[in-house]
N, C-alpha and C positions, 0 to 999 in steps of 0.2 A: 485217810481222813474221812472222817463221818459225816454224812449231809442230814442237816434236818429239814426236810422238804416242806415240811408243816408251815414252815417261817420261809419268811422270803429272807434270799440270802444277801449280803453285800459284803464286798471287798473295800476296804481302806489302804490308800497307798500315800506313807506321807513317812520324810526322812527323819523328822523331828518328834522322837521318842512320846514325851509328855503328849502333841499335839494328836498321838495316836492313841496315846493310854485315855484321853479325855472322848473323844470320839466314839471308839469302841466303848466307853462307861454308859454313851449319852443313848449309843443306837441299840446297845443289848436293852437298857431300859426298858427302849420303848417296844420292844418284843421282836427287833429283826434279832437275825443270825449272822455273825459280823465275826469276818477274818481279814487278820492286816497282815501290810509288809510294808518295810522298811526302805523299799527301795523296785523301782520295774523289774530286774532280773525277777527277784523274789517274787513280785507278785506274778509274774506271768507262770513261774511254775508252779503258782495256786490255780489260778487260771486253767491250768494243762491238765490240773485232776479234779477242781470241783467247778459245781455248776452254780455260777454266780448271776444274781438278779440285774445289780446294778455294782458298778467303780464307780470309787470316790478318792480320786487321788490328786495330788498337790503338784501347782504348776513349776516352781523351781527346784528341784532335786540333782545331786550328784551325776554325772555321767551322762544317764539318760532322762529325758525330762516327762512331765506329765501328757505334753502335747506326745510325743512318742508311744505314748502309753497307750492315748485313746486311738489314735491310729491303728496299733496293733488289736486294741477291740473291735474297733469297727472293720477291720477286714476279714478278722477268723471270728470271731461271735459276734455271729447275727442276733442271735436271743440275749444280749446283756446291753444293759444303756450305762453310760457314763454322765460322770458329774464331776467338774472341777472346782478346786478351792486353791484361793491365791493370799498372798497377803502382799502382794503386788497389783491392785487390781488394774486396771486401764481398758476405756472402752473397746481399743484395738484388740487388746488381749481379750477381750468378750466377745468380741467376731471371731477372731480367730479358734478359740477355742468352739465356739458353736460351728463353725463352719468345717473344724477338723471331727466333729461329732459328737463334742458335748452335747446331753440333754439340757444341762446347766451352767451357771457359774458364779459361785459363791467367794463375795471376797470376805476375809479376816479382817477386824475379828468380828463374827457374826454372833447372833443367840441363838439357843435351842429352838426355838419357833421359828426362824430364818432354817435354820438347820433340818427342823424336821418338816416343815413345808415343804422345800426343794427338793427333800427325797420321795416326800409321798407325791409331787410331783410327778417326778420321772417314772417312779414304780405305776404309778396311774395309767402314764404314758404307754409304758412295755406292756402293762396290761390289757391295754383297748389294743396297739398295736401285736398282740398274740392272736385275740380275738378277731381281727380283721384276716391277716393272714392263714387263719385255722377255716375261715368262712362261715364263721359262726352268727353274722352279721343276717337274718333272714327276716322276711315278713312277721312271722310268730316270734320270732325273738327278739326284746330291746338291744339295741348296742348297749356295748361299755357306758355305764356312766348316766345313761337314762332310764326310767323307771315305768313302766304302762301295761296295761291289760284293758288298755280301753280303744276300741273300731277307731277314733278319730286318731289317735300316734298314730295305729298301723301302717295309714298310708303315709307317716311321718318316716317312718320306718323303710317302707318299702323307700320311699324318693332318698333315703339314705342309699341304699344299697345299690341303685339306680346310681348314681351321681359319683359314688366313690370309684366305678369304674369308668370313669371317664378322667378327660382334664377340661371341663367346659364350668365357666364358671356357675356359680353358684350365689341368687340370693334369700336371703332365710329372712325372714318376715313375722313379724309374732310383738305381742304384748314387753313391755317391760318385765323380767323376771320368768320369762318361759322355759328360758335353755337355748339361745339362740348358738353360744360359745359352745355350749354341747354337743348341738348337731354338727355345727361346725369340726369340731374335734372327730368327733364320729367318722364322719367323711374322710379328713385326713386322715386318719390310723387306720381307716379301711381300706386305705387306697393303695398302688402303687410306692407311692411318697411317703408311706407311714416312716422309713427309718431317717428320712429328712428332718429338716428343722420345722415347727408350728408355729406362727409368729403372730399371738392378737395385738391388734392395736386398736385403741379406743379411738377415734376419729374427734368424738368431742372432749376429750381430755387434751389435746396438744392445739395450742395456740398457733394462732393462722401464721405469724410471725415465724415460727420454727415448722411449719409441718411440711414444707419439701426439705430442708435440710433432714429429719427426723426420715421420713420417707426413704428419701436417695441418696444421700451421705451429702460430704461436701469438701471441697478442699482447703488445704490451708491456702490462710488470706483470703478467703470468699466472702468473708464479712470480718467486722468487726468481732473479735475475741474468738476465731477461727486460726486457734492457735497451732492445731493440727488438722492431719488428715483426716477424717470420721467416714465409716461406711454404714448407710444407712439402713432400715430395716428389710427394704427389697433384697441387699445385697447377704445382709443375715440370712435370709429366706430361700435362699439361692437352692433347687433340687426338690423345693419343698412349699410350702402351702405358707399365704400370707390372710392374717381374715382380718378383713375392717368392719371396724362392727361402730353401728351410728352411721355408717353411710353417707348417712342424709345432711351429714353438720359437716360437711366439705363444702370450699369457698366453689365461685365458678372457676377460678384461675386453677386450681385445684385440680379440678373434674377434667378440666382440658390437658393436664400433664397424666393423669391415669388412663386416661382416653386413651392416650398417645403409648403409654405402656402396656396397655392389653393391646393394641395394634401391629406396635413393632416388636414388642418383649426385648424393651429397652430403659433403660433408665442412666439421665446425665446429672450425677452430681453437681450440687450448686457450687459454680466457680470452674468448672470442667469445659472443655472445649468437646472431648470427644464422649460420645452414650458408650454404655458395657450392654451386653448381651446377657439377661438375666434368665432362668428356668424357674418360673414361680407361678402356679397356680394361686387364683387371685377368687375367695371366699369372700362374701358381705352380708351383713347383716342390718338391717332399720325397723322400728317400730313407728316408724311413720309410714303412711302411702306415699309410695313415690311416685306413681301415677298423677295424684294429687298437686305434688310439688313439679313436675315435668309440664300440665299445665297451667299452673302460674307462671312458669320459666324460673323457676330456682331450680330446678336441676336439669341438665340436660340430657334429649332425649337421646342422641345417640349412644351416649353413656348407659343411662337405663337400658336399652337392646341390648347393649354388651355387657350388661353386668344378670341381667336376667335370662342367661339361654336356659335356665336351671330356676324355677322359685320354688321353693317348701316353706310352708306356711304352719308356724307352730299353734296348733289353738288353745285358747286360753285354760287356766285351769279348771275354770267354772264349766267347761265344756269336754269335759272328762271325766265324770262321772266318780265311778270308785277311785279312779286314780287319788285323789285324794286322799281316803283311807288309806291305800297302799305307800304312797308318798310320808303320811303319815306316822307310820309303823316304820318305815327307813329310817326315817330322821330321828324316830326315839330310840330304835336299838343303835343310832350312830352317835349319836352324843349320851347317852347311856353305856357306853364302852367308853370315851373319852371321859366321864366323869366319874367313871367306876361305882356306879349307881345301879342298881335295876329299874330296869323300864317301867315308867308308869300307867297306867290304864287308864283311859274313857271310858265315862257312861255311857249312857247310849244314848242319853239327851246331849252329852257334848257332842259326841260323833255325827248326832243330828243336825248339829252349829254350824259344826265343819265343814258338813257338806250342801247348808243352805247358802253359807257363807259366800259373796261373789267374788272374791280374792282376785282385789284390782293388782295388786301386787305380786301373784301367781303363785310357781312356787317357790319361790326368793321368801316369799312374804310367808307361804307357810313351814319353810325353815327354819325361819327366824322364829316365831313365834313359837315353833318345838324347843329350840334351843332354849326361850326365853321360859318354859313352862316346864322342863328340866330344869332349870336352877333354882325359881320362882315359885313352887308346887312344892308343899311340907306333906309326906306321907306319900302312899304309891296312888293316889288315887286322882284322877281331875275331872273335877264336873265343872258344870255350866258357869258357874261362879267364879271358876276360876282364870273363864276367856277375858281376855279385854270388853270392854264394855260393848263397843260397836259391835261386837260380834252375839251380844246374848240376845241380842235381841230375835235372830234366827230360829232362835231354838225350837219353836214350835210352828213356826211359821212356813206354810208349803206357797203361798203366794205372795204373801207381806203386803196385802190388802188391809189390816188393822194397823197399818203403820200411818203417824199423821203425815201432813203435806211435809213438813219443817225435818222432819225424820228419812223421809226420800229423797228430799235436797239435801241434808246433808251427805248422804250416800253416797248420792250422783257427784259433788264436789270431791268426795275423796276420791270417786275411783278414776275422776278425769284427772286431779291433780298426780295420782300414782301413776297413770298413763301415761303424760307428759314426762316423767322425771322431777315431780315437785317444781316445774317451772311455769310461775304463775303467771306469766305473761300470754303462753302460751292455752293457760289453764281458761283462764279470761276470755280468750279469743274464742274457743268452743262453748262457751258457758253463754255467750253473746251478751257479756257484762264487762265494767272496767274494772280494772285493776282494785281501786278504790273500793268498790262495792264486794269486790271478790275476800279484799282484806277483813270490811266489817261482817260478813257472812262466816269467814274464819273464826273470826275473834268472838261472832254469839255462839258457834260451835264449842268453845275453850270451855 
């Protein structure tokens, strides 16, 4: 059997003929190398002669089952990641399978962007986790996944490499849109734990209501519509790295059960009598000072020592020099490949924009605005004209000393409201104006 090494390779394992011929249609498409079988025997004596990237095989099958599958990868191959697909789905069955080694778990019937998401997932995943283990992770060299050649990463970089050989936790600090999830990642895949589970959770996405059940599982009958048993994300996490990122939007009730789990390395499901003993390296992230909030007493300070033996501090974009340009060039030759286009070119007056530009948004925001000037941009070419307005104004400007008063207010308002997360209440309170006034200062903006 012939390997093309060029392509990253995968195996499909699923008993259901069609569900395999569709699969195989979708992944050669998109430019892997993709060999199936019909069943574990079979694929395992694929397995035994080529070198596969990732398995993608189907939880109910004949004889032997999918879980059976990924066990046998995760014992003899180290170097391949697995991915499951069910048309059973159940959250049990989503721990289970992550906790027997899935990277993933996709239930049917999914789409092609479900589809091809989860794999480039995973591939991401083996990738940064080769890199770690190869020890390719140095001072001069960015991890997996980050982009710089500029002195202020480096020691971003370096406190990466520092922290991955440890198990002390870790908090990561930086602007909205920096790469907080990145570092994060980084550190995991570089570590020990890299072939364990990565588990982010957004802190301010889950409502106070559900976030220790969410957290720690809970048992049936622990509440109301607690129809089942559920294991929660600590116990997903179990050997491997859990990152909360938003930190800072945890209640105090909250703070005192995490407390309590970095202490004992224990976690008691809501509705439970007895705690489980968990192995989870415990990663955080805020773009708030938490200092700040520790004294006010919104956070607590004992919590803050334990969550800070480790800070790395990502700095903004505006404080990275060329990165920018180089950032730049990434994101056009990456959606320039996804839209089967050729890359388009800056001036040098745009390139001048870009990088006077203060990108309160970082580089989320200058992402975004590649992606958006890749589809938006007729011809290969973008100059000045073609930035959003707020940003032409840079273009020639080394101090923004010809800019009027009304013109640097409005500045200052965007880049505190992209700060906060577009939360104006917050946005207000730094601006040392009301809400009211924050609104009509908006709306002469419009």
């Amino acid at each position: 059997m012939t390997e093309t090494k060029d392509k990253e390779c995968i195996l499909v394992v699923d008993d259901a003929p069609d569900t395999l011929e569709m699969l195989q249609r979708n992944l050669t498409s998109a430019g892997y190398q993709i060999y199936t079988a019909l069943g574990v025997a079979e694929a395992i004596k694929i397995l035994e002669s080529t070198t596969v990237d990732l398995v993608i095989t189907d939880l109910k099958m004949p004889r032997v089952s999918g879980f059976d599958l990924i066990r046998h990868v995760r014992e003899n191959l180290k170097d391949t990641e697995v991915m499951m697909i069910t048309g059973y789905p159940s959250v049990e069955g989503a721990v289970k399978a992550v906790k027997a080694g899935a990277e993933d778990y996709l239930a049917k019937p999914f789409t092609d962007e479900e589809l091809f998401a989860a794999v480039r997932r995973a591939l991401d995943k083996l990738n940064m986790r080769r890199a770690g283990e190869a020890q390719e992770i140095t001072v001069a060299s960015p991890p997996p996944g980050l982009i710089s050649e500029s002195e202020a990463m480096k020691k971003v970089f370096d406190a990466i490499t520092k922290a991955a050989s440890t198990n002390a936790t870790v908090l990561i600090s930086g602007e909205s849109g920096t790469g907080k999830e990145l570092v994060a990642r980084a550190i995991h895949y570089s570590s020990p734990r890299a072939s364990a589970p990565f588990v982010p959770i957004n802190c301010g996405g889950i409502p106070e209501g559900l976030f220790e059940s969410e957290l720690f599982g809970h048992v049936k009958g622990a509440f109301t519509g607690a129809i089942e048993s559920r294991a929660g994300f600590f116990q997903t996490a179990d050997g491997g790295t859990i990152f909360l990122d938003e930190i800072s939007e945890t209640s105090p009730s909250m703070q005192v059960k995490l407390l309590r789990v970095l202490q004992d390395k224990e976690v008691c499901m809501v509705g439970a009598t007895r705690t489980r003993k968990v192995d989870v390296r415990i990663l955080t992230a805020t773009n708030k000072e938490l200092n700040s909030l520790v004294k006010k007493g919104t956070f607590r300070e004992d919590l803050f020592f334990r969550l800070t033996v480790i800070n790395i501090h990502i700095p903004p974009l505006r404080e990275r020099g060329d990165d920018i340009l180089l950032l730049t060039n990434h994101f056009m030759a990456k959606f320039a490949e996804e839209s089967g286009k050729s890359k388009l070119r800056f001036s040098d007056n745009a390139l001048r924009a870009l990088k006077n530009y203060s990108w309160p948004g970082n580089v989320r925001e200058l992402e975004n605005l590649t992606q958006r000037l890749m589809v938006m941009v007729d011809g290969d070419y973008i100059d000045v004209p073609d930035l959003p307005s707020h940003m032409r104004f840079t273009a020639f400007k080394e101090t923004g000393l010809d800019r009027s008063l009304a013109e640097v207010e409005a500045e200052h308002i965007r880049n505190v409201l992209a700060n906060v997360g577009g939360n104006k209440t917050e946005a207000a309170k730094i601006l040392g104006i009301d809400r009211k006034t924050l609104r009509e200062k908006l709306k002469d903006q419009a």
